[in-house]
C-alpha positions in Angstrom: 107.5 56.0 77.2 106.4 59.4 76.0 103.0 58.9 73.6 102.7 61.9 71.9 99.6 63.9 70.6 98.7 63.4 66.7 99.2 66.8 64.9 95.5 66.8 64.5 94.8 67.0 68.3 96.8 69.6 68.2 95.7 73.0 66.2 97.8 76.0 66.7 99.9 74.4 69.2 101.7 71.0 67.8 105.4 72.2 68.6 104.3 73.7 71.9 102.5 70.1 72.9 105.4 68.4 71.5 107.8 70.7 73.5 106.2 70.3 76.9 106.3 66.0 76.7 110.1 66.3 75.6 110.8 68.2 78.6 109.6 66.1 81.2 111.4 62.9 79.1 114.6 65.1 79.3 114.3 65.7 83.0 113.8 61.8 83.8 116.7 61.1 81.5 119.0 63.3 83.3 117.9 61.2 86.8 118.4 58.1 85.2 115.6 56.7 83.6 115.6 55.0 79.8 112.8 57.5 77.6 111.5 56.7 74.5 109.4 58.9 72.9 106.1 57.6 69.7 103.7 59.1 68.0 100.2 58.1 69.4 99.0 56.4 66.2 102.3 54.4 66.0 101.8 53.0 69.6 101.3 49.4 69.4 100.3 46.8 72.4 104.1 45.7 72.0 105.6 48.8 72.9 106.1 47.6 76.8 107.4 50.6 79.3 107.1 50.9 83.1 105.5 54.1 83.1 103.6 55.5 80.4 103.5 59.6 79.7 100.4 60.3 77.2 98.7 63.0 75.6 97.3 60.8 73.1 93.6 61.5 72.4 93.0 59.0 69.5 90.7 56.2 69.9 93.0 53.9 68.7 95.7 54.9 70.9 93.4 54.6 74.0 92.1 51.2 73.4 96.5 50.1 73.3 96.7 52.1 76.2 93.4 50.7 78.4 94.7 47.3 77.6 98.1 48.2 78.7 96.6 49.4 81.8 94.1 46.1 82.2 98.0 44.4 82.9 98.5 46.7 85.4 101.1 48.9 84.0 101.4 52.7 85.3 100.0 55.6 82.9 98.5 59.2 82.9 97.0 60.6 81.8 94.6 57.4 81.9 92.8 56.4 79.0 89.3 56.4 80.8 90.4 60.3 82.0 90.8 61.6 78.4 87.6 60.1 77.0 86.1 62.4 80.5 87.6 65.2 78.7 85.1 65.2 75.8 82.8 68.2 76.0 79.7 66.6 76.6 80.8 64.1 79.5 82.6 67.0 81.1 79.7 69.1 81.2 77.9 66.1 82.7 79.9 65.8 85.4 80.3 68.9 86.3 76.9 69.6 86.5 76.1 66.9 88.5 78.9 67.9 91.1 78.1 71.8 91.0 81.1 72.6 89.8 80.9 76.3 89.1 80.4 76.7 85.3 78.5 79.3 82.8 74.1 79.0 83.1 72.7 77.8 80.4 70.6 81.3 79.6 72.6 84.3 78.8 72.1 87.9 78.0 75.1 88.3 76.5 75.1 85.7 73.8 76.0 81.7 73.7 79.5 79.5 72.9 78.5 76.3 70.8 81.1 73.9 71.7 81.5 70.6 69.9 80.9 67.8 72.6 82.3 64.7 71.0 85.9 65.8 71.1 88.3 68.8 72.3 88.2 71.5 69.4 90.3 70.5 66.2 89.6 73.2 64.5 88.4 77.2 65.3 84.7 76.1 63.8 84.6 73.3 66.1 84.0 76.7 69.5 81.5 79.2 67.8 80.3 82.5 69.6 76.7 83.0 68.7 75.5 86.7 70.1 71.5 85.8 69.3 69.8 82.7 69.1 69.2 83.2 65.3 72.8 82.6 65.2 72.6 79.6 67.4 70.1 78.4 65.3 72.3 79.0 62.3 75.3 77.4 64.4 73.7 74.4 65.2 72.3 73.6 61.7 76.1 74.0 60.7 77.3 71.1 63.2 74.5 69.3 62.0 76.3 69.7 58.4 79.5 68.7 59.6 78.5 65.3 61.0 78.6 66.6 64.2 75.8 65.5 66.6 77.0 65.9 70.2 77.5 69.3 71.3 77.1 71.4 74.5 75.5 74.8 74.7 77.0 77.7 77.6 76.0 81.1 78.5 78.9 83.8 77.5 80.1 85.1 80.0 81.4 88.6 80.7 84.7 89.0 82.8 88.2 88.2 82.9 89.7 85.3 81.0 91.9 83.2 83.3 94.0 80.1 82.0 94.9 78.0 84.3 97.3 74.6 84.2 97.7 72.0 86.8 99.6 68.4 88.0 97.7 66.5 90.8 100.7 66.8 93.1 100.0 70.1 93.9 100.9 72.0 90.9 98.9 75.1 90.0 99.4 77.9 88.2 97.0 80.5 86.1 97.7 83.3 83.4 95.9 85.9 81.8 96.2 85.5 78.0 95.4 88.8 77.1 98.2 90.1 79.1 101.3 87.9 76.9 99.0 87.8 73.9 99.3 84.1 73.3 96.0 82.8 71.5 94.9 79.2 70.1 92.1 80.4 68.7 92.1 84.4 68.8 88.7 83.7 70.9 90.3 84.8 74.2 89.7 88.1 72.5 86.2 87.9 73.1 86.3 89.4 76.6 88.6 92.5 76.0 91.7 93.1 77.9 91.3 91.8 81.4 90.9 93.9 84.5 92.4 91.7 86.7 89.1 91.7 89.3 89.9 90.3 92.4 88.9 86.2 93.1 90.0 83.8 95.5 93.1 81.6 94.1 92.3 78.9 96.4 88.9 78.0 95.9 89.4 78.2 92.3 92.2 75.6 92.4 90.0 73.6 95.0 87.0 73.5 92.4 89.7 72.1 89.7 91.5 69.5 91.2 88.3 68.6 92.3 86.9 68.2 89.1 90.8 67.1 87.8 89.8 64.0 90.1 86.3 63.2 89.2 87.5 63.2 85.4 90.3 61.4 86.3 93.6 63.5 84.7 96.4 63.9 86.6 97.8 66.4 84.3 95.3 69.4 83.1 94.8 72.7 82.1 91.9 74.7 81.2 90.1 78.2 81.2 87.9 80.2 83.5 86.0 83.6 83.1 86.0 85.6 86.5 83.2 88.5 86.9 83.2 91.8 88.4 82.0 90.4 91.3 85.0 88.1 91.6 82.9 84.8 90.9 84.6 82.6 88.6 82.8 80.2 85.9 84.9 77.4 84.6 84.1 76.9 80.8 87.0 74.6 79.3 88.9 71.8 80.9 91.2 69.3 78.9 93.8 66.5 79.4 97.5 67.5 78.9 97.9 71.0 77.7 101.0 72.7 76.4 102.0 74.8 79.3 103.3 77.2 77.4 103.5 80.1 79.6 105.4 77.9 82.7 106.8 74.7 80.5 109.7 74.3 82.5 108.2 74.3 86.0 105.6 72.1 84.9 107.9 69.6 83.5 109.8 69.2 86.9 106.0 68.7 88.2 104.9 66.1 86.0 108.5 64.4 86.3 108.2 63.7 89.9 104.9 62.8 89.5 106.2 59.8 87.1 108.5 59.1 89.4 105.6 59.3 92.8 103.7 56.5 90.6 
């Protein structure tokens, strides 16, 4: 059973999402298996499957799916995973297990990143280049209802996107090279230079932290310096793969078919 992402976890990028999950349903269909395919807010403790496939980020859709998987039936990504995703947890974590990430202090301005939740919409990531406008940013969460937010360092560099399956799957893109953009905010670093980094220990550090969240399918985005050290400054359950949907899919459809 494919669960797929409501439209509002999805800004900029609901067809792409949507694309990605029928992909992977398409494959296991050609090797035999019986797909169905629901709308997270639809899914009901009824709906029984084998395996589960789920980009589903609503809490109602996680509590179904966390009892589903109290009965022992096979999921990812797991509900307990997603909920790891949220901003602030994420930055919890990855603090406490040095993960490389942005300082806190920066000479070059702030992102104000809504901690509660991935980003629905573009005022949910604000760039803030002094801390009057931090100030100001922060007052504006606060009038928005939103309490829980995380606060890192801009960073100057290269913009990497990365994407990634816990069997082994990794691949990473530079957006400003294809011009894809969520957000536009990828245009914040200028087009990249491609400095030189190490491949390796930057997939090391996120399948590292791909396990201590607990996602088997991921994605996310790193800046890399002129000194070649990268800072990891978004990580999230289930992205589009937009840039290598294909591959992925044959990824994540033998990893349904490992568990």
């Amino acid at each position: 059973m494919g669960v797929r992402r409501d439209n509002v976890f999805s800004p900029n990028s609901v067809e792409k999402d949507r694309a990605i999950l029928l992909a992977v349903l398409r494959i296991l269909a050609d090797r035999g298996w019986d797909t169905v395919l629901v709308d997270e807010l639809q899914l009901c403790a009824d709906d029984r499957a084998d395996c589960y496939l789920s980009m589903a980020r609503s809490p109602q859709a996680l509590s179904v799916l966390g009892g589903l998987e109290r009965e022992g039936r096979r999921m990812f990504n797991q509900p307990e995973g997603v909920a790891n995703c949220q901003r602030s947890r994420l930055d919890t974590i990855m603090r406490q297990n040095r993960i490389p990430m942005p300082p806190k202090e920066s000479a070059h301005g702030w992102w104000l990143k809504r901690g509660d939740a991935a980003a629905q919409t573009k005022a949910d990531v604000v760039f803030c280049p002094d801390s009057e406008a931090l100030a100001a940013a922060r007052r504006d969460f606060l009038r928005r209802g939103i309490t829980d937010f995380v606060v890192s360092a801009h960073v100057v560099g290269d913009l990497v996107k990365f994407y990634g399956v816990s069997n082994g799957f990794f691949r990473y893109f530079y957006p400003t090279d294809d011009g894809q953009s969520k957000f536009g905010d990828e245009r914040r670093n200028g087009m990249a230079h491609h400095y030189p980094f190490s491949r390796e220990s930057l997939q090391a550090d996120v399948e590292r932290l791909s396990h201590l969240a607990g996602v088997d399918v991921y994605g996310g985005d790193a800046i890399v310096d002129e000194y070649g050290h990268y800072f990891i400054i978004d990580f999230n359950d289930w992205p589009s793969f937009s840039r290598c949907r294909e591959e992925a899919a044959g990824a994540i459809a033998q990893l349904a078919q490992q568990k």
